[in-house]
C-alpha positions in Angstrom: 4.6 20.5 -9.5 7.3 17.9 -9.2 4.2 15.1 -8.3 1.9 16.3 -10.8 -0.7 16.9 -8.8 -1.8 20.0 -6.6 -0.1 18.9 -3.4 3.0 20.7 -2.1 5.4 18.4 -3.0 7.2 18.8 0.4 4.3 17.6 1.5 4.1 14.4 -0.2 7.9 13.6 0.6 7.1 14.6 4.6 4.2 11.4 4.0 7.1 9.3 2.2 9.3 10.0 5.6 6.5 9.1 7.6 5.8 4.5 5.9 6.9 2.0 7.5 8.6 0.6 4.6 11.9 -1.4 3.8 14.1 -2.7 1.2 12.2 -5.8 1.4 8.5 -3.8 1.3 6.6 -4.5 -1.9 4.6 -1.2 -3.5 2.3 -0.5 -6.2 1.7 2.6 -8.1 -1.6 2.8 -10.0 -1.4 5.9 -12.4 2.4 6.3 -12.3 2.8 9.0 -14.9 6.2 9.7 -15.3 7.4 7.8 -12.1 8.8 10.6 -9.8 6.7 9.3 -6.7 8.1 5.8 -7.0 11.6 7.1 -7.8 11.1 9.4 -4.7 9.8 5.7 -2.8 12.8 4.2 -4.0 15.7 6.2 -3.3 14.2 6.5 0.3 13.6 2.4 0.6 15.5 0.4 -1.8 12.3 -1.4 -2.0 10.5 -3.4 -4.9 7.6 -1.8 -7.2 4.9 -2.5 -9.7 3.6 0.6 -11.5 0.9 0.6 -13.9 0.0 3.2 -16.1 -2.3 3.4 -19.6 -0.8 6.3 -21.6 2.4 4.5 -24.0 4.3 7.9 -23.3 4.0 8.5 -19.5 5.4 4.9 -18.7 8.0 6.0 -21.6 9.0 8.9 -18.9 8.9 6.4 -15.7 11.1 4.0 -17.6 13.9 6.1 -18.3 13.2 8.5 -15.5 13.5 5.1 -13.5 16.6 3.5 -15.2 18.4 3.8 -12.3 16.0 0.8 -10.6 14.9 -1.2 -13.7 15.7 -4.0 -11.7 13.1 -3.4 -8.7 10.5 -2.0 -10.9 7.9 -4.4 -12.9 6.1 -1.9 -15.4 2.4 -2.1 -16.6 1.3 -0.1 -19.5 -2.5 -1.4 -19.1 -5.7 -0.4 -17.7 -5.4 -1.5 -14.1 -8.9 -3.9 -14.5 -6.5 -5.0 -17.4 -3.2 -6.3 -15.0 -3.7 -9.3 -12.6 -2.4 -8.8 -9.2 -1.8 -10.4 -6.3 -3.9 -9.8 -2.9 -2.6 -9.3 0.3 1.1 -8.3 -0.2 1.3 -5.2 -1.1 2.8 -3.1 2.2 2.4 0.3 0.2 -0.5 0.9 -2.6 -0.6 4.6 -4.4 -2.7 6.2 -6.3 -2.4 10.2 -6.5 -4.7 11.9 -9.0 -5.7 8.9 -10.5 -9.1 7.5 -9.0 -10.3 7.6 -12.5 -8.3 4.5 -13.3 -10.7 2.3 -10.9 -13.8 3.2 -12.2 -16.5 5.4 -13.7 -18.3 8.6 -12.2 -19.6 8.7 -8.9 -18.1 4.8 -8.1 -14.1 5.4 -8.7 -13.4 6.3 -5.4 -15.6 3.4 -3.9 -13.5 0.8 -6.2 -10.0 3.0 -5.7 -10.3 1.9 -2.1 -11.7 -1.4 -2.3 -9.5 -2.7 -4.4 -6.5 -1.1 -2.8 -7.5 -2.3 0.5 -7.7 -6.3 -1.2 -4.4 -5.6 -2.5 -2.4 -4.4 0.7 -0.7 -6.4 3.8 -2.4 -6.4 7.0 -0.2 -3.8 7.8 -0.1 -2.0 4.9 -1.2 1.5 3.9 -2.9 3.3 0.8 -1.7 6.7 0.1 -4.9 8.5 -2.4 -4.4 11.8 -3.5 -7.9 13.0 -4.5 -10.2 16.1 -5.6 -13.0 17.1 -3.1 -15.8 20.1 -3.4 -15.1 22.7 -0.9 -18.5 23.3 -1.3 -21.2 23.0 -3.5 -19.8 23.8 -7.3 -22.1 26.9 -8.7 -24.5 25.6 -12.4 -21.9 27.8 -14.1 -19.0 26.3 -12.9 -20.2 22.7 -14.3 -21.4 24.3 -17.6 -17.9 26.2 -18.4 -15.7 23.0 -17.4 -18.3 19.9 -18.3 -17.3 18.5 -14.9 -20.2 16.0 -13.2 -21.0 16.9 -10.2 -21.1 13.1 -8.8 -17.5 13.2 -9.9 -16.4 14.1 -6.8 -17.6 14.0 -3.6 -16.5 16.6 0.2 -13.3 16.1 2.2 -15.1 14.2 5.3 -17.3 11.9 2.5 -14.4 10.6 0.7 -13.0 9.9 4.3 -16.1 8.2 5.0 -16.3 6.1 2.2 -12.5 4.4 3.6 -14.6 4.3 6.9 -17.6 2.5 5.6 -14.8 -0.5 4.1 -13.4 -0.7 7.2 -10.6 1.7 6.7 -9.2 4.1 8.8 -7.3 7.2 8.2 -4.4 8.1 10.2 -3.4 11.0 8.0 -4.8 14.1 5.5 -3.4 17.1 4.3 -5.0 19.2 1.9 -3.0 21.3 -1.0 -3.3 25.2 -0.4 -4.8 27.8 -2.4 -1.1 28.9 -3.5 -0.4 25.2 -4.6 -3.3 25.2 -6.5 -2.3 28.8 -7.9 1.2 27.1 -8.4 -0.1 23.8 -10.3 -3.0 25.1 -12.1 -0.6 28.7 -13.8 2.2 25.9 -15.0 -0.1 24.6 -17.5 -1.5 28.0 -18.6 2.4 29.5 -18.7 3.4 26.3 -20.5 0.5 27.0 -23.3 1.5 30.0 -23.8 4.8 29.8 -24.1 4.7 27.6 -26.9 2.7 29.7 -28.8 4.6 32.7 -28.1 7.5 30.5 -29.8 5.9 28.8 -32.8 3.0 31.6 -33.6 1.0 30.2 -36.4 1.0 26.7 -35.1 -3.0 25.8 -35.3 -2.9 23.1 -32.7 -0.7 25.0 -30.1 -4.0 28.2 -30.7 -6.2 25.9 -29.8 -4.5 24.3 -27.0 -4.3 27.5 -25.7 -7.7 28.6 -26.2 -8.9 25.7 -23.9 -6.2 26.5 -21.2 -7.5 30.3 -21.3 -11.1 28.9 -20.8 -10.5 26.3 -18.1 -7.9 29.3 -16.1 -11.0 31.3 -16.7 -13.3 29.0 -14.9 -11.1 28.5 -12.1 -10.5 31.8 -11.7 -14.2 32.4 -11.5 -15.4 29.6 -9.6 -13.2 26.7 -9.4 -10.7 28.1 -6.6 -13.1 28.7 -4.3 -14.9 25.2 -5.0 -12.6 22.5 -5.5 -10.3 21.0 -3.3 -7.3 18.6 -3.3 -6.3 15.8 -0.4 -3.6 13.6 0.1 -5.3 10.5 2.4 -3.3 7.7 4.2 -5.6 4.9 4.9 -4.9 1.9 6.8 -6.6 -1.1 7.9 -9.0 -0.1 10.9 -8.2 -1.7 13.9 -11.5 -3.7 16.1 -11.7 0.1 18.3 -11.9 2.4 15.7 -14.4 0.3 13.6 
Protein backbone atom coordinates (compact mmCIF):
# COMPACT_ATOMS: atom_id res chain seq x y z
CA UNK A 1 0.00 0.00 0.00
CA UNK A 2 1.36 3.37 -1.18
CA UNK A 3 0.71 4.81 2.76
CA UNK A 4 1.82 1.82 4.50
CA UNK A 5 -0.84 1.22 6.30
CA UNK A 6 -4.24 -0.77 5.62
CA UNK A 7 -6.17 2.22 4.35
CA UNK A 8 -7.23 2.47 0.68
CA UNK A 9 -4.90 4.91 -0.32
CA UNK A 10 -7.60 6.79 -2.33
CA UNK A 11 -8.95 7.15 0.67
CA UNK A 12 -6.34 8.93 2.48
CA UNK A 13 -5.77 11.33 -0.53
CA UNK A 14 -9.83 11.97 -0.61
CA UNK A 15 -8.96 13.19 3.42
CA UNK A 16 -5.87 15.23 2.08
CA UNK A 17 -8.52 16.95 -0.50
CA UNK A 18 -10.80 17.56 2.17
CA UNK A 19 -7.80 20.16 5.14
CA UNK A 20 -8.03 23.38 5.21
CA UNK A 21 -4.54 23.86 4.63
CA UNK A 22 -2.16 26.43 2.67
CA UNK A 23 1.17 27.20 1.67
CA UNK A 24 1.59 29.10 4.78
CA UNK A 25 -0.06 25.99 7.08
CA UNK A 26 2.54 24.35 9.35
CA UNK A 27 2.24 20.28 9.70
CA UNK A 28 3.72 17.55 11.62
CA UNK A 29 4.17 14.01 10.86
CA UNK A 30 4.91 11.75 13.88
CA UNK A 31 6.04 8.26 12.43
CA UNK A 32 6.84 9.45 8.83
CA UNK A 33 8.33 6.27 7.46
CA UNK A 34 9.40 6.87 4.22
CA UNK A 35 7.53 10.31 3.78
CA UNK A 36 4.92 9.54 1.05
CA UNK A 37 2.03 11.13 3.21
CA UNK A 38 3.86 14.41 3.65
CA UNK A 39 5.12 14.38 0.02
CA UNK A 40 1.41 13.68 -0.89
CA UNK A 41 0.63 16.95 1.83
CA UNK A 42 3.04 18.84 -0.06
CA UNK A 43 2.60 18.67 -3.56
CA UNK A 44 -1.20 19.37 -2.69
CA UNK A 45 -0.14 22.61 -0.27
CA UNK A 46 3.19 23.93 -0.82
CA UNK A 47 3.07 24.04 2.91
CA UNK A 48 5.89 23.66 5.65
CA UNK A 49 6.64 20.26 7.64
CA UNK A 50 8.30 18.70 10.53
CA UNK A 51 8.53 14.90 10.42
CA UNK A 52 9.88 12.71 13.03
CA UNK A 53 10.62 9.32 12.79
CA UNK A 54 13.06 6.76 15.04
CA UNK A 55 14.27 4.08 12.54
CA UNK A 56 18.00 5.74 10.71
CA UNK A 57 16.68 4.07 7.45
CA UNK A 58 12.99 5.12 7.06
CA UNK A 59 13.92 8.85 7.47
CA UNK A 60 16.87 7.76 4.92
CA UNK A 61 13.73 6.99 2.39
CA UNK A 62 11.67 10.37 3.45
CA UNK A 63 14.81 12.42 2.77
CA UNK A 64 15.53 11.43 -0.58
CA UNK A 65 11.92 10.49 -1.35
CA UNK A 66 11.45 14.22 -0.25
CA UNK A 67 14.41 15.94 -1.98
CA UNK A 68 12.19 17.72 -3.98
CA UNK A 69 11.08 19.96 -0.63
CA UNK A 70 14.19 19.75 1.51
CA UNK A 71 13.65 23.16 2.00
CA UNK A 72 10.06 23.07 3.73
CA UNK A 73 10.80 19.87 5.52
CA UNK A 74 12.72 19.93 9.13
CA UNK A 75 13.60 16.15 9.74
CA UNK A 76 13.65 14.35 13.25
CA UNK A 77 15.25 11.00 13.42
CA UNK A 78 14.30 10.72 17.38
CA UNK A 79 11.79 9.30 19.57
CA UNK A 80 8.99 11.88 19.54
CA UNK A 81 9.30 12.30 23.76
CA UNK A 82 12.94 12.89 22.44
CA UNK A 83 12.09 16.22 19.96
CA UNK A 84 10.95 19.51 21.59
CA UNK A 85 8.11 21.11 19.89
CA UNK A 86 6.24 23.95 19.84
CA UNK A 87 2.43 24.15 21.11
CA UNK A 88 -0.34 25.66 19.51
CA UNK A 89 0.81 26.10 15.86
CA UNK A 90 0.64 23.25 14.23
CA UNK A 91 -2.65 23.55 11.63
CA UNK A 92 -2.24 19.79 10.57
CA UNK A 93 -0.67 16.95 13.07
CA UNK A 94 -0.42 13.14 11.59
CA UNK A 95 0.11 10.15 12.84
CA UNK A 96 -1.01 6.90 10.72
CA UNK A 97 -0.08 3.59 12.15
CA UNK A 98 2.10 4.95 14.55
CA UNK A 99 0.30 5.46 18.08
CA UNK A 100 3.07 3.38 19.39
CA UNK A 101 5.39 6.27 19.23
CA UNK A 102 3.39 8.12 22.13
CA UNK A 103 3.37 5.70 24.56
CA UNK A 104 3.12 2.17 26.02
CA UNK A 105 0.17 -0.46 25.98
CA UNK A 106 -3.13 0.44 26.74
CA UNK A 107 -2.10 4.54 27.18
CA UNK A 108 -0.66 5.27 23.48
CA UNK A 109 -3.68 6.34 22.12
CA UNK A 110 -4.62 8.52 25.28
CA UNK A 111 -1.06 10.35 24.91
CA UNK A 112 -1.37 10.21 20.77
CA UNK A 113 -4.28 12.54 21.14
CA UNK A 114 -3.30 14.57 23.99
CA UNK A 115 -0.38 15.58 22.83
CA UNK A 116 -1.53 16.14 19.35
CA UNK A 117 -4.34 18.22 20.52
CA UNK A 118 -1.43 20.60 22.73
CA UNK A 119 0.38 20.76 19.55
CA UNK A 120 -2.36 21.94 16.96
CA UNK A 121 -3.93 25.63 16.16
CA UNK A 122 -7.29 26.37 17.40
CA UNK A 123 -8.23 25.47 14.13
CA UNK A 124 -6.24 22.74 13.47
CA UNK A 125 -6.97 19.04 12.82
CA UNK A 126 -5.26 15.61 13.81
CA UNK A 127 -5.53 12.95 11.20
CA UNK A 128 -4.82 9.16 13.34
CA UNK A 129 -4.88 6.21 11.45
CA UNK A 130 -5.30 3.46 14.07
CA UNK A 131 -6.08 -0.48 14.76
CA UNK A 132 -9.47 -1.30 16.53
CA UNK A 133 -11.04 -4.85 17.59
CA UNK A 134 -13.95 -5.64 15.51
CA UNK A 135 -14.79 -7.67 18.27
CA UNK A 136 -13.43 -9.46 20.95
CA UNK A 137 -9.96 -11.22 19.69
CA UNK A 138 -10.37 -15.16 20.36
CA UNK A 139 -7.38 -16.70 23.45
CA UNK A 140 -5.84 -18.26 20.20
CA UNK A 141 -5.57 -15.37 18.29
CA UNK A 142 -3.45 -13.52 21.17
CA UNK A 143 -1.34 -16.73 21.76
CA UNK A 144 -0.36 -17.26 17.91
CA UNK A 145 0.48 -13.39 17.33
CA UNK A 146 1.67 -12.26 21.15
CA UNK A 147 -0.62 -9.20 20.68
CA UNK A 148 -2.01 -7.61 24.24
CA UNK A 149 -5.26 -7.36 24.24
CA UNK A 150 -5.22 -3.72 25.98
CA UNK A 151 -3.26 -2.90 22.89
CA UNK A 152 -5.98 -1.80 21.17
CA UNK A 153 -9.23 -0.76 22.02
CA UNK A 154 -13.26 -0.79 19.53
CA UNK A 155 -13.94 1.78 16.77
CA UNK A 156 -16.49 4.00 18.98
CA UNK A 157 -13.84 3.79 22.25
CA UNK A 158 -10.95 5.11 20.45
CA UNK A 159 -13.53 7.79 19.24
CA UNK A 160 -14.38 8.26 22.66
CA UNK A 161 -11.21 8.67 24.12
CA UNK A 162 -10.81 12.20 21.46
CA UNK A 163 -14.34 12.88 23.08
CA UNK A 164 -13.38 12.55 26.66
CA UNK A 165 -10.14 15.48 25.72
CA UNK A 166 -12.46 17.49 24.27
CA UNK A 167 -12.15 16.45 20.74
CA UNK A 168 -14.41 15.95 18.18
CA UNK A 169 -14.48 13.91 15.16
CA UNK A 170 -15.78 15.26 12.02
CA UNK A 171 -14.57 12.33 9.97
CA UNK A 172 -13.82 8.14 9.96
CA UNK A 173 -13.37 5.76 7.46
CA UNK A 174 -12.42 2.35 8.01
CA UNK A 175 -10.02 0.15 5.54
CA UNK A 176 -12.05 -2.87 3.92
CA UNK A 177 -11.54 -6.45 4.15
CA UNK A 178 -9.96 -6.37 0.54
CA UNK A 179 -7.46 -3.62 1.78
CA UNK A 180 -6.60 -5.50 4.46
CA UNK A 181 -6.26 -8.67 2.02
CA UNK A 182 -4.24 -6.14 -0.14
CA UNK A 183 -1.78 -4.82 2.69
CA UNK A 184 -1.48 -7.78 4.75
CA UNK A 185 -0.56 -10.54 1.12
CA UNK A 186 2.31 -7.62 0.05
CA UNK A 187 4.35 -8.63 2.95
CA UNK A 188 3.75 -12.41 2.60
CA UNK A 189 4.38 -12.20 -1.48
CA UNK A 190 7.44 -9.96 -0.74
CA UNK A 191 8.89 -12.90 1.76
CA UNK A 192 8.53 -15.15 -0.52
CA UNK A 193 9.82 -13.80 -3.26
CA UNK A 194 13.08 -13.33 -1.87
CA UNK A 195 13.42 -16.67 -0.94
CA UNK A 196 12.34 -17.99 -4.12
CA UNK A 197 15.41 -15.89 -5.46
CA UNK A 198 18.17 -16.45 -2.97
CA UNK A 199 17.14 -20.15 -1.69
CA UNK A 200 19.62 -21.07 0.98
CA UNK A 201 19.66 -17.64 2.48
CA UNK A 202 19.04 -18.57 6.44
CA UNK A 203 17.73 -15.23 7.39
CA UNK A 204 15.31 -14.77 4.38
CA UNK A 205 13.85 -18.88 5.80
CA UNK A 206 13.22 -17.50 8.73
CA UNK A 207 11.76 -14.28 7.74
CA UNK A 208 9.52 -16.23 5.90
CA UNK A 209 8.57 -18.66 8.44
CA UNK A 210 7.25 -15.75 10.67
CA UNK A 211 5.30 -14.16 7.69
CA UNK A 212 3.71 -17.85 7.07
CA UNK A 213 2.71 -17.82 10.83
CA UNK A 214 1.41 -14.35 11.26
CA UNK A 215 -0.71 -14.81 7.40
CA UNK A 216 -1.72 -17.92 9.22
CA UNK A 217 -3.18 -16.17 12.22
CA UNK A 218 -4.95 -13.70 10.23
CA UNK A 219 -6.26 -15.94 8.19
CA UNK A 220 -7.62 -17.81 11.13
CA UNK A 221 -8.67 -15.14 13.27
CA UNK A 222 -7.22 -11.91 12.66
CA UNK A 223 -9.53 -10.84 9.56
CA UNK A 224 -12.46 -11.25 11.21
CA UNK A 225 -11.14 -9.37 14.47
CA UNK A 226 -9.06 -6.51 13.87
CA UNK A 227 -9.92 -3.39 12.34
CA UNK A 228 -8.19 -0.37 10.75
CA UNK A 229 -9.54 3.63 11.04
CA UNK A 230 -8.50 6.65 9.65
CA UNK A 231 -9.89 9.50 12.32
CA UNK A 232 -9.96 13.33 11.78
CA UNK A 233 -10.22 15.05 15.04
CA UNK A 234 -10.70 18.55 15.66
CA UNK A 235 -11.10 20.84 18.43
CA UNK A 236 -14.83 20.39 19.89
CA UNK A 237 -16.71 23.34 19.64
CA UNK A 238 -18.87 24.60 23.27
CA UNK A 239 -22.22 22.43 21.45
CA UNK A 240 -20.76 19.30 20.83
CA UNK A 241 -18.88 19.18 24.19
Amino acid sequence: MKYNNPINPNCIDNLLGELWLNEDSLVLDVGCGNGELIKSVLEKFNCRAVVIEIDEREIAKAKENLEPYLDKVTFHNAAFKDVELPRGVFDACFSLGSTHAFGDVGEALDHALSDMKALIASNGAIVLGDAYWRKEPDKEYLLATGIDPLELRSNLQNIEVGNQLGLECAYVVHSSYQDWDTFESSFWLAAERELLLDPENIELLDKVKTRRHWKDAYLRWGRETMGFALYLFIHATPQSI
